[in-house]
C-alpha positions as CSV (number, residue, x, y, z in Angstrom):
1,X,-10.4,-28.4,1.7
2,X,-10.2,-31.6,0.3
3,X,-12.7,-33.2,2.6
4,X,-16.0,-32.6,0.3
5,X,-18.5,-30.7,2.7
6,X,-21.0,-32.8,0.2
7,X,-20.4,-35.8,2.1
8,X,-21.8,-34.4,5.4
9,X,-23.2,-37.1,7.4
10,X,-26.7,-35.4,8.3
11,X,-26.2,-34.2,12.2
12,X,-28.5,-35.9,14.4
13,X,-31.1,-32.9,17.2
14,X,-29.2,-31.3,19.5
15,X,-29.9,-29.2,22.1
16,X,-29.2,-25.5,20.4
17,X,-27.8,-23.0,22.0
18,X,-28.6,-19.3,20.8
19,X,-30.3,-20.6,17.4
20,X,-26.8,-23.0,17.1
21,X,-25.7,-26.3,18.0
22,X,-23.5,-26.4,21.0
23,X,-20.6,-27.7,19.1
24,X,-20.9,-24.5,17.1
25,X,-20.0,-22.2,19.9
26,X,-16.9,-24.6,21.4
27,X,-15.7,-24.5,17.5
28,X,-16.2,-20.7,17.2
29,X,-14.0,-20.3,20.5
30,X,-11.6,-22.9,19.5
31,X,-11.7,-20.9,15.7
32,X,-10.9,-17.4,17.4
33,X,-7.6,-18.9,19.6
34,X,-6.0,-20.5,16.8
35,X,-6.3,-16.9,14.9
36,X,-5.1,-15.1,17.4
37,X,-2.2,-17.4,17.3
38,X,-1.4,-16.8,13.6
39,X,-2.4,-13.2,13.9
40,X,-0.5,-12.7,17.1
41,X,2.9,-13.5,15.7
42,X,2.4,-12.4,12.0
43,X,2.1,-8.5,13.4
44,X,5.6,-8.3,13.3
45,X,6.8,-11.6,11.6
46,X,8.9,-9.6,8.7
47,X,10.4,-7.0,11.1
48,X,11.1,-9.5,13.5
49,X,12.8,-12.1,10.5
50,X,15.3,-8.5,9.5
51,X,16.8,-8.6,13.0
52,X,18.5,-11.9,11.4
53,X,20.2,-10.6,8.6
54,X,20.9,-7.2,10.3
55,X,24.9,-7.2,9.3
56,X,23.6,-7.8,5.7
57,X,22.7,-3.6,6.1
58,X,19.1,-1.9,6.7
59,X,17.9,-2.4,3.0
60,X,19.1,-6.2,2.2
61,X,17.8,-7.1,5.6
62,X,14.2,-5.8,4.6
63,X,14.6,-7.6,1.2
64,X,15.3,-11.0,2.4
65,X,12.6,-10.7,5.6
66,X,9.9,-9.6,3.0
67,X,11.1,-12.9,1.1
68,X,11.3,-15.3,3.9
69,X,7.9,-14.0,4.8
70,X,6.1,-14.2,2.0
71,X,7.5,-18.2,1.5
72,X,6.8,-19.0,5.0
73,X,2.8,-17.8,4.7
74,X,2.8,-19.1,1.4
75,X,3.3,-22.6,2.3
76,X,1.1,-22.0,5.4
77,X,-1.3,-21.7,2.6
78,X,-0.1,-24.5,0.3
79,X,0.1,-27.1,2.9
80,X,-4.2,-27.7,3.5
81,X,-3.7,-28.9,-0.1
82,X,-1.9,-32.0,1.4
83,X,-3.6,-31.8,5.0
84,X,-6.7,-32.2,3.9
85,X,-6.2,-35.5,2.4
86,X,-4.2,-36.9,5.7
87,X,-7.6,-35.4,7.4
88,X,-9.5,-37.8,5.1
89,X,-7.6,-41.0,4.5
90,X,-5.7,-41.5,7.5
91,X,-6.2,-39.5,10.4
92,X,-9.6,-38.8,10.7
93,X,-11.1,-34.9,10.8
94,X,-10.4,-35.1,15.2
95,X,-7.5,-36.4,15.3
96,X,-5.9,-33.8,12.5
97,X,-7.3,-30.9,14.3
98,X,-6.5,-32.0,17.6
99,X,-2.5,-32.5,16.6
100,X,-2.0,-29.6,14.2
101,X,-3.2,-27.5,17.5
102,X,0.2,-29.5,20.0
103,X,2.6,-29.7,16.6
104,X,1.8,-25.6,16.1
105,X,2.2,-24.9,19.8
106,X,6.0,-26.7,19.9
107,X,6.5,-24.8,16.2
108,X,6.0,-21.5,18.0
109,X,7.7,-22.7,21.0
110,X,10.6,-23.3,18.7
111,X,10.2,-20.0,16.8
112,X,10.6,-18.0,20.1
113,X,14.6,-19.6,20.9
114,X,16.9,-16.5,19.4
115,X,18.9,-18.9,17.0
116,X,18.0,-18.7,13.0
117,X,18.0,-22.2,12.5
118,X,15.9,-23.0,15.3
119,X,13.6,-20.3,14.2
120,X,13.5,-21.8,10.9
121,X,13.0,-25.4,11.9
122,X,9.9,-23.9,14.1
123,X,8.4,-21.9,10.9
124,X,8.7,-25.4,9.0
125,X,7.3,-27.3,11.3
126,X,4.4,-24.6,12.1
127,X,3.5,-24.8,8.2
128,X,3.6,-28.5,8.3
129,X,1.2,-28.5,11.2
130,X,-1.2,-26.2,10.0
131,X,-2.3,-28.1,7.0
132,X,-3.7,-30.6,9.2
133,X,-5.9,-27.9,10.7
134,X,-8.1,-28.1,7.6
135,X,-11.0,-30.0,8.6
136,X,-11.6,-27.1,11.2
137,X,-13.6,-25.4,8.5
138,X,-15.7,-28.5,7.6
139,X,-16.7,-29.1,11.1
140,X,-18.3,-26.2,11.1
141,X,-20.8,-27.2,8.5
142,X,-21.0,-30.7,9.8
143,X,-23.1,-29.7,12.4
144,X,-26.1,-28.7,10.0
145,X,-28.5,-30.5,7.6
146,X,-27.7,-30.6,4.2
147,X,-30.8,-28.0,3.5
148,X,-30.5,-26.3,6.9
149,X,-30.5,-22.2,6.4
150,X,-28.5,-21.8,9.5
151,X,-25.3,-22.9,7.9
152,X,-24.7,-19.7,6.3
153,X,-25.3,-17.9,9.0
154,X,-23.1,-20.0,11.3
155,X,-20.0,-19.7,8.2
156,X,-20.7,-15.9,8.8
157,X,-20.1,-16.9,12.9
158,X,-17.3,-18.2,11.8
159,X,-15.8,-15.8,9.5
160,X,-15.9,-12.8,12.8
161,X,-14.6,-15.8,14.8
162,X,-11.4,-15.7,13.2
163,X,-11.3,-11.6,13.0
164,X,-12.1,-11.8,16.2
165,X,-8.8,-13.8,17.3
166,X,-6.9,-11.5,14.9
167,X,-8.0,-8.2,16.4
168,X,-7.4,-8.6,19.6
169,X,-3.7,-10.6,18.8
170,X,-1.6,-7.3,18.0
171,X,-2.3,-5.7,20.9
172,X,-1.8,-8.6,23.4
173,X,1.0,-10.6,21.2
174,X,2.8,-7.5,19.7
175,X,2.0,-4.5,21.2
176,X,1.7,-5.1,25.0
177,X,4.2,-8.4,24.9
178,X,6.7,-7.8,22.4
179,X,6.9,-4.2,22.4
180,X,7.7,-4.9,26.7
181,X,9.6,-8.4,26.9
182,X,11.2,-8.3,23.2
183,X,9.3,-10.0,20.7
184,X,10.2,-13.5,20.8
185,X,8.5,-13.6,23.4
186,X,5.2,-12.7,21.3
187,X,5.7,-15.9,19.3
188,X,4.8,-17.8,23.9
189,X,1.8,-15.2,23.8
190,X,0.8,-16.5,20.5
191,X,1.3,-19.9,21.5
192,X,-1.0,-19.5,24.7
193,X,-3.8,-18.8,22.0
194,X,-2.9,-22.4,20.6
195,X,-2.8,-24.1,23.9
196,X,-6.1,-23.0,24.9
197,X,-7.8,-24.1,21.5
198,X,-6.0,-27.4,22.0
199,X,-7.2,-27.6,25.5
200,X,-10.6,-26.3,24.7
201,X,-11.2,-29.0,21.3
202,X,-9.3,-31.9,23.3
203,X,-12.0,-31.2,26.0
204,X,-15.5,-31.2,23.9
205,X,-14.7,-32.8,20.6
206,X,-16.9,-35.8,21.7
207,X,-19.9,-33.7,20.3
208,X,-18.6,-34.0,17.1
209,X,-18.0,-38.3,17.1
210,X,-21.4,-38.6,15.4
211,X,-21.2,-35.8,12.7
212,X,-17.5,-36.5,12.0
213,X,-16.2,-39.1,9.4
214,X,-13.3,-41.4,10.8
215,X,-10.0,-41.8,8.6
216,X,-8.7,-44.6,7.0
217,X,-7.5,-48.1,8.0
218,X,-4.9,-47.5,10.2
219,X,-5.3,-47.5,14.3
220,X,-5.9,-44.3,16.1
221,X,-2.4,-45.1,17.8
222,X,-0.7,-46.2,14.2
223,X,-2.2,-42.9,12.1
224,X,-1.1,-40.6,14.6
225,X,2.7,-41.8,15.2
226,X,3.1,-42.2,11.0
227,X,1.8,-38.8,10.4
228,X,3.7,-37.2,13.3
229,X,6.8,-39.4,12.1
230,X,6.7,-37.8,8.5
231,X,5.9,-34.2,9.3
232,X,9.8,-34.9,11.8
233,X,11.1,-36.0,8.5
234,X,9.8,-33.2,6.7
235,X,10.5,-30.4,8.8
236,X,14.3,-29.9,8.2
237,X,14.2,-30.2,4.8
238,X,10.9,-27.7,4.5
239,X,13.0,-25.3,7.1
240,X,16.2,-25.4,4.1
241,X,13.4,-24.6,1.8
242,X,12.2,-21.7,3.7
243,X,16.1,-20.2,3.6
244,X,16.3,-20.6,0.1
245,X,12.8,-18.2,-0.9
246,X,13.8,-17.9,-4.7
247,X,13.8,-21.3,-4.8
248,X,10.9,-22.0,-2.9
249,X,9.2,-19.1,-5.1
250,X,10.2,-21.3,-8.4
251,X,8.6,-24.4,-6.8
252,X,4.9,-22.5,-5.8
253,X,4.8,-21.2,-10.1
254,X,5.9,-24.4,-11.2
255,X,2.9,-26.1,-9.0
256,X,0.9,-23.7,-10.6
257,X,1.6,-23.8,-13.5
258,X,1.3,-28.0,-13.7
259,X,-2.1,-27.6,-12.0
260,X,-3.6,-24.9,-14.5
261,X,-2.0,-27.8,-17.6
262,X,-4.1,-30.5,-15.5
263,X,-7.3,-28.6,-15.9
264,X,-6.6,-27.5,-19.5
265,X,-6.5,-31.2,-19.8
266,X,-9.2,-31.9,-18.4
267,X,-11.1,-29.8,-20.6
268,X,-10.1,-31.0,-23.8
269,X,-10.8,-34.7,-22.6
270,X,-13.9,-33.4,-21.5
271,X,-15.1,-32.4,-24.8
272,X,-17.7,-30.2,-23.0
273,X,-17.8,-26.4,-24.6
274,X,-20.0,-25.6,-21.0
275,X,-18.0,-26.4,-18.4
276,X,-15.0,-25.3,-20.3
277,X,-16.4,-22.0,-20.3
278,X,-16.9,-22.1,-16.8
279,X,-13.3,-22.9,-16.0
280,X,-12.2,-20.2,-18.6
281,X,-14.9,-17.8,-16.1
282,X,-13.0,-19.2,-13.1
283,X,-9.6,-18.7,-14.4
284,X,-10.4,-15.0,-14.8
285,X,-12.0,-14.6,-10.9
286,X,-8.7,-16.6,-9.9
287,X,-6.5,-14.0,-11.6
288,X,-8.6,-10.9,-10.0
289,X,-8.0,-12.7,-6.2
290,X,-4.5,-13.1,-6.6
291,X,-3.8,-9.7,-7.3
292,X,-6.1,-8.5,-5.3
293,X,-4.5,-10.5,-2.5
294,X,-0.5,-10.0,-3.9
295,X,-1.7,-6.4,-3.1
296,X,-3.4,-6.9,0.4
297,X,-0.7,-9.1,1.8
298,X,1.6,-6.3,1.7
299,X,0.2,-5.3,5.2
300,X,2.9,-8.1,6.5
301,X,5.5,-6.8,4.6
302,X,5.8,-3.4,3.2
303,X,3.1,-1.9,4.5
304,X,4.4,-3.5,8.4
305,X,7.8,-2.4,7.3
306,X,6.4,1.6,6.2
307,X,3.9,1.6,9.1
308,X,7.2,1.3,11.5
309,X,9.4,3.8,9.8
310,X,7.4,6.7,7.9
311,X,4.1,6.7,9.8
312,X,3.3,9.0,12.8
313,X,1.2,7.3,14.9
314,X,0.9,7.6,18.8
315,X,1.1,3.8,19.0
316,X,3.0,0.9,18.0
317,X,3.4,0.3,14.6
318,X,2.2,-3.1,15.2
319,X,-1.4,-1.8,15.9
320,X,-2.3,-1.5,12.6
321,X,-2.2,-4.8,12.2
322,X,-5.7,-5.1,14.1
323,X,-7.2,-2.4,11.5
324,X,-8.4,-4.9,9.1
325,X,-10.1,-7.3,11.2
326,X,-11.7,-4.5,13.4
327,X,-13.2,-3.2,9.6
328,X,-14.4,-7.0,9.2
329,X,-15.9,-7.2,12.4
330,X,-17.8,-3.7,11.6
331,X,-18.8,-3.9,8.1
332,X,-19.0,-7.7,7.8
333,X,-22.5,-7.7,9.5
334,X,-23.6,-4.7,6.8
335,X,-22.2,-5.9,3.6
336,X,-24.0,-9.4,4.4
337,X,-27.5,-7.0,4.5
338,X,-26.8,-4.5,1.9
339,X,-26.5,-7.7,-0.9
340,X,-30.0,-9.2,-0.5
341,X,-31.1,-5.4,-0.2
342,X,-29.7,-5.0,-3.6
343,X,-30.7,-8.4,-5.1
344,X,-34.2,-7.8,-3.8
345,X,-34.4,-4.8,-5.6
346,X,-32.6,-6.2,-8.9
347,X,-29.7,-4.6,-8.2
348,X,-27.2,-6.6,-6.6
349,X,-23.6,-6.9,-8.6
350,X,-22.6,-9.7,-10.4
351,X,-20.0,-12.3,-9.2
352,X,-17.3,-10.9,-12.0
353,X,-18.5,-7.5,-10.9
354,X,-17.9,-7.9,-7.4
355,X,-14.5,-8.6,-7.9
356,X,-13.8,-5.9,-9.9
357,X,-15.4,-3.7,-7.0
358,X,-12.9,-5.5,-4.7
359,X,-10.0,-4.8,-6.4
360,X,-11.0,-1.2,-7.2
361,X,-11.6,-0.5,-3.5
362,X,-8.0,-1.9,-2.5
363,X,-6.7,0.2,-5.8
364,X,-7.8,3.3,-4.0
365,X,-6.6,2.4,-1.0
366,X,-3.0,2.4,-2.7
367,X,-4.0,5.6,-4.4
368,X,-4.4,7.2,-1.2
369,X,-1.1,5.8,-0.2
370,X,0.4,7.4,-3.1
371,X,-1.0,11.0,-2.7
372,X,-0.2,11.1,1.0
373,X,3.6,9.9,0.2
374,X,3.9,12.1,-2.3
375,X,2.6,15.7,-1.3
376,X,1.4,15.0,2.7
377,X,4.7,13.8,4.4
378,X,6.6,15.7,7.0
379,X,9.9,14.8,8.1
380,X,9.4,11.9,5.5
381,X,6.2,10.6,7.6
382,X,2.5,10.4,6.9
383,X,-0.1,10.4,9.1
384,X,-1.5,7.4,10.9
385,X,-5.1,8.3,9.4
386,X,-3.8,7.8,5.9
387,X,-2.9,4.0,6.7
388,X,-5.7,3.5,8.3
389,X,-7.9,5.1,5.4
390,X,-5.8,2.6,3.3
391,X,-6.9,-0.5,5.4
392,X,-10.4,0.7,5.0
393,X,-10.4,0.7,1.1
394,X,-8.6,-2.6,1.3
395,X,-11.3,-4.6,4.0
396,X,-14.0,-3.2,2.1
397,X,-12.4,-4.8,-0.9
398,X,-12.2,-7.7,0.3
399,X,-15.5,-7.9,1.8
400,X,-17.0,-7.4,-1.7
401,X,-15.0,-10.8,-3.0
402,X,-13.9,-13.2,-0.4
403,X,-17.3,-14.6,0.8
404,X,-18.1,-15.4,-2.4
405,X,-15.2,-17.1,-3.8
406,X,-15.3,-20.6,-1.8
407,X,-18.9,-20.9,-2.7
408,X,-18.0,-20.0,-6.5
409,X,-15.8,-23.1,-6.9
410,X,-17.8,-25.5,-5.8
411,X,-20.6,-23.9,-8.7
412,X,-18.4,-23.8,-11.1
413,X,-16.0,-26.7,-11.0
414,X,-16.8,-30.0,-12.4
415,X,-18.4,-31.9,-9.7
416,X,-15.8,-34.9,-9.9
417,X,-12.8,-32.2,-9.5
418,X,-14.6,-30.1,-6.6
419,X,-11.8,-30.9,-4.3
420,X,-8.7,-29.9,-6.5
421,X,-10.3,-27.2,-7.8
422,X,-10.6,-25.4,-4.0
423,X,-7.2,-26.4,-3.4
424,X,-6.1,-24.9,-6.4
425,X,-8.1,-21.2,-5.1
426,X,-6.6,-22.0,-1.8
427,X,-2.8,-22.6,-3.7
428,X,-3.6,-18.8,-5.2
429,X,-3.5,-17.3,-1.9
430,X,-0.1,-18.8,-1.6
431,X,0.9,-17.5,-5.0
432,X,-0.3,-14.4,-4.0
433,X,1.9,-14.7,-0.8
434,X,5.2,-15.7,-3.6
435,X,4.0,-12.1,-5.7
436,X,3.2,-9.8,-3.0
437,X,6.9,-10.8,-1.2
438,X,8.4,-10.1,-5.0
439,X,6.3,-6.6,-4.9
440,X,7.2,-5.8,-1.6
441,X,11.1,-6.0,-2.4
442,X,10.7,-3.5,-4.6
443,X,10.4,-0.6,-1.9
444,X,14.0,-2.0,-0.4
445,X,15.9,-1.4,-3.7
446,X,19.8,-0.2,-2.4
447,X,20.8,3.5,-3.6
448,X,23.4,1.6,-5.7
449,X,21.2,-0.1,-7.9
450,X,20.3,1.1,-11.6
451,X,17.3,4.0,-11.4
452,X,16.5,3.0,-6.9
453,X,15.0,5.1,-5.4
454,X,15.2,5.1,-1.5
455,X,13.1,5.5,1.7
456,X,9.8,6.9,1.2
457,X,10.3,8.2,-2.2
458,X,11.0,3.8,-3.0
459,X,7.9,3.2,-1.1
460,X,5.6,6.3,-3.3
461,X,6.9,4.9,-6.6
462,X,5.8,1.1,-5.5
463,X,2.6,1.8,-4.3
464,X,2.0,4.2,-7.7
465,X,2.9,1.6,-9.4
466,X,0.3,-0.6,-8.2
467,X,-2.4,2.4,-8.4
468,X,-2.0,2.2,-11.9
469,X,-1.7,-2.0,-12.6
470,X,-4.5,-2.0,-10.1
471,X,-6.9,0.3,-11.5
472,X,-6.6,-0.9,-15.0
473,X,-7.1,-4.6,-14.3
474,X,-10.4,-3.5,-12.5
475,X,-11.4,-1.4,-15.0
476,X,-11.3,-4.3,-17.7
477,X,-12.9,-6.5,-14.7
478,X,-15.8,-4.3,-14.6
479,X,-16.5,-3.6,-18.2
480,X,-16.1,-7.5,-19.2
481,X,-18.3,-8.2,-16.1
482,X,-21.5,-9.1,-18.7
483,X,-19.0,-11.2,-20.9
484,X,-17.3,-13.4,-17.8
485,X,-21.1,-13.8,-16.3
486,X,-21.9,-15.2,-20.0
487,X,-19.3,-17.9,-19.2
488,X,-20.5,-18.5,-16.0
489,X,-23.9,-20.1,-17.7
490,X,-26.2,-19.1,-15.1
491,X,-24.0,-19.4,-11.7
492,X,-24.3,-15.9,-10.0
């Protein structure tokens, strides 16, 4: 994130293998284990989290799991922001991969002992590792020529790397382990995914010595100790943070609130009327993706929490978990044609546009929700085909948006603030994270409370609610599509 993909040192020949370089192919592999790690465990993170606060009753038990949750992927998200400059000015791109793989294999070791405070200290010291995994994305690039036309194609490799890993992790990590053993024991399958991607990058990472920048002035030995001394420090306080989430969900605005002040600063020291019409363009694509996302990331929450208790389906709940990354791993390959089909013929959406398509799609995905909730249950269930229709909606969605947004910043943002500016899209996802947990305790509202409503009907009114927030925001999305282009002066 940080680490400016600008700065590529050219890649020297290589041998290819398929159309790629070889290092391409040991990162792809390396890409799809640490997913399935993530993806293994976050199946059935929230449900998991509730078996916790079980005395607190059924309802408050869901409340603070979809809480917890949503802070512990929140900072998963937040902590690149930091990573990515350890990557850069004291580690080194290797060395940061390499330990964020060992420090997130002991995090889920820890996360997998029955005690809630060792669970917690494992979740803090998994988000804490993962930050450092940041430069995993960069290599990727750093294997191509500045002007090389394979790089696109090998960040598309990429992106069905990492479905890939989180397809097949439900069904190994929550469905065939947990479901059997008890699910702590998903969080050692999950951590089997890590231990080969350490294995496998520890192994072949010399092919990327001459493409990879070193870090700053400290020793190998030195870097390494300091960095793994501070995230020790860090982790008990970041694991009280994580037990605290309304806190924690104060801090995450706060940070974005001081970073959206920095930029309007910017602008006005700027004195430049074009790029601060590009930032005012990005501002309004930035708002679209976190709702988009506050709605999507209800599949680890809500949605995981629904799919287990009103959905008849001849598997485990935790299946559905694979849906969205099985869509990605279909349609991706499509969607990447039908664009240039469309631009070829003068027809291809705009960027603003786009968005608005992806958060229709997801929209009508909650709208199908809705209707099935409200005059399709039996016995207070739904079919499993109406949650899968829902994850359809909501993959296509996010097809139509989330290639495009990296790429967008870097057009859009001043060149001198390319760096904060993708940590600040990256920090939305973790907003999002903060929103969708708020959202999703919404459908656990007691029967005591002031106009609740409970079981399905709570989860109907929620996800009607969003129908209707939803479907107007990308309605204005779509008809201000030609004034937000305007401000985009030219970038498409």
């Amino acid at each position: 994130m940080s680490t400016e993909i600008a700065t590529e040192r050219k890649a020297q020949p290589t041998n290819d293998v398929w159309g790629h370089p070889r290092a391409l192919w040991m990162l792809l592999l390396v890409t799809a284990g640490f997913n399935y790690a993530l993806y293994g465990f976050r199946a059935y993170l929230a449900p998991y989290i509730a078996h916790f606060f079980a005395a607190l009753g059924s309802a408050a038990a869901e409340r603070q799991a979809d809480l917890v949750t949503s802070g512990f992927l929140a900072l998963v998200y937040a902590t690149p922001i930091i990573g990515g400059y350890v990557a850069d000015k004291i580690l080194g791109e290797l060395r940061s991969v390499a330990i964020s793989f060992w420090l997130g294999t002991l995090a889920l070791i820890l996360m997998a002992l029955p005690a809630l405070r060792a669970f917690e200290s494992g979740m803090a010291l998994y988000a804490l590792a993962i930050g450092l995994n940041i430069p995993l994305t960069v290599l990727v690039g750093r294997n191509y020529e500045e002007a090389d036309p394979r790089r696109e194609g090998a960040y598309t490799l990429y992106y069905l790397a990492i479905n890939l890993g989180a397809f097949v992790a439900p069904f190994v990590c929550a469905d065939f382990v947990g479901q059997r053993f008890g699910y702590r024991w998903g969080f050692i399958a999950s951590a089997a995914g890590m231990v080969l991607a350490a294995l496998v990058f520890q192994a072949r990472q010399h092919s990327l010595r001459r493409v990879a920048p070193g870090g700053g002035h400290l020793s190998g030995a030195k870097a390494t100790l300091w960095v793994i001394g501070a995230i020790a420090v860090l982790t008990y306080p970041t694991a009280l943070l994580l037990s605290e989430p309304q806190f924690l969900s104060g801090a995450m605005y706060a940070l974005m609130g001081l970073l959206v002040l920095y930029f309007i600063v910017s602008c006005v020291r700027r004195g430049d009327r074009v790029q601060t019409q590009k930032y005012l363009a990005l501002l309004l694509l930035f708002v679209a993706m976190v709702l988009y996302w506050t709605f999507s990331f209800q599949s680890v929450t809500s949605l995981n929490f629904f799919a287990r208790d009103h959905v008849n389906a001849p598997f485990n709940y935790t299946v559905f978990q694979a849906a969205n990354p099985l869509y990605i791993l279909l349609f991706a390959p499509l969607l990447a044609m039908l664009w240039p089909w469309l631009g070829r013929r003068g027809k291809d959406p705009s960027t603003p546009r786009k968005f608005g398509i992806g958060l229709l799609c997801i929209t009508l995905g909650y709208g199908v929700l809705f209707a099935a909730i409200r005059y399709g249950t039996e016995g207070g269930k739904v079919g499993w085909e109406t949650l899968a229709g829902y994850y359809l909606l909501a993959t296509l969605g996010e097809l139509a948006l989330m290639p495009i947004g990296y790429a967008l910043v870097g057009l859009l943002a001043a060149p001198e603030e390319s760096s904060i500016a993708m940590g600040g899209w990256f920090f939305g996802l973790a907003l999002a994270y903060q929103l969708g947990g708020w959202v999703a305790t919404l459908t656990t509202r007691t029967a005591g409370a002031a106009g609740a409503y409970v079981g399905v009907a709570a989860y109907s009114r929620v996800y009607g609610q969003v129908f209707l927030v939803g479907g107007a925001v990308s309605l204005v999305f779509l008809l201000a599509a030609p004034w937000v282009s305007k401000l985009m002066h030219g970038v498409h």
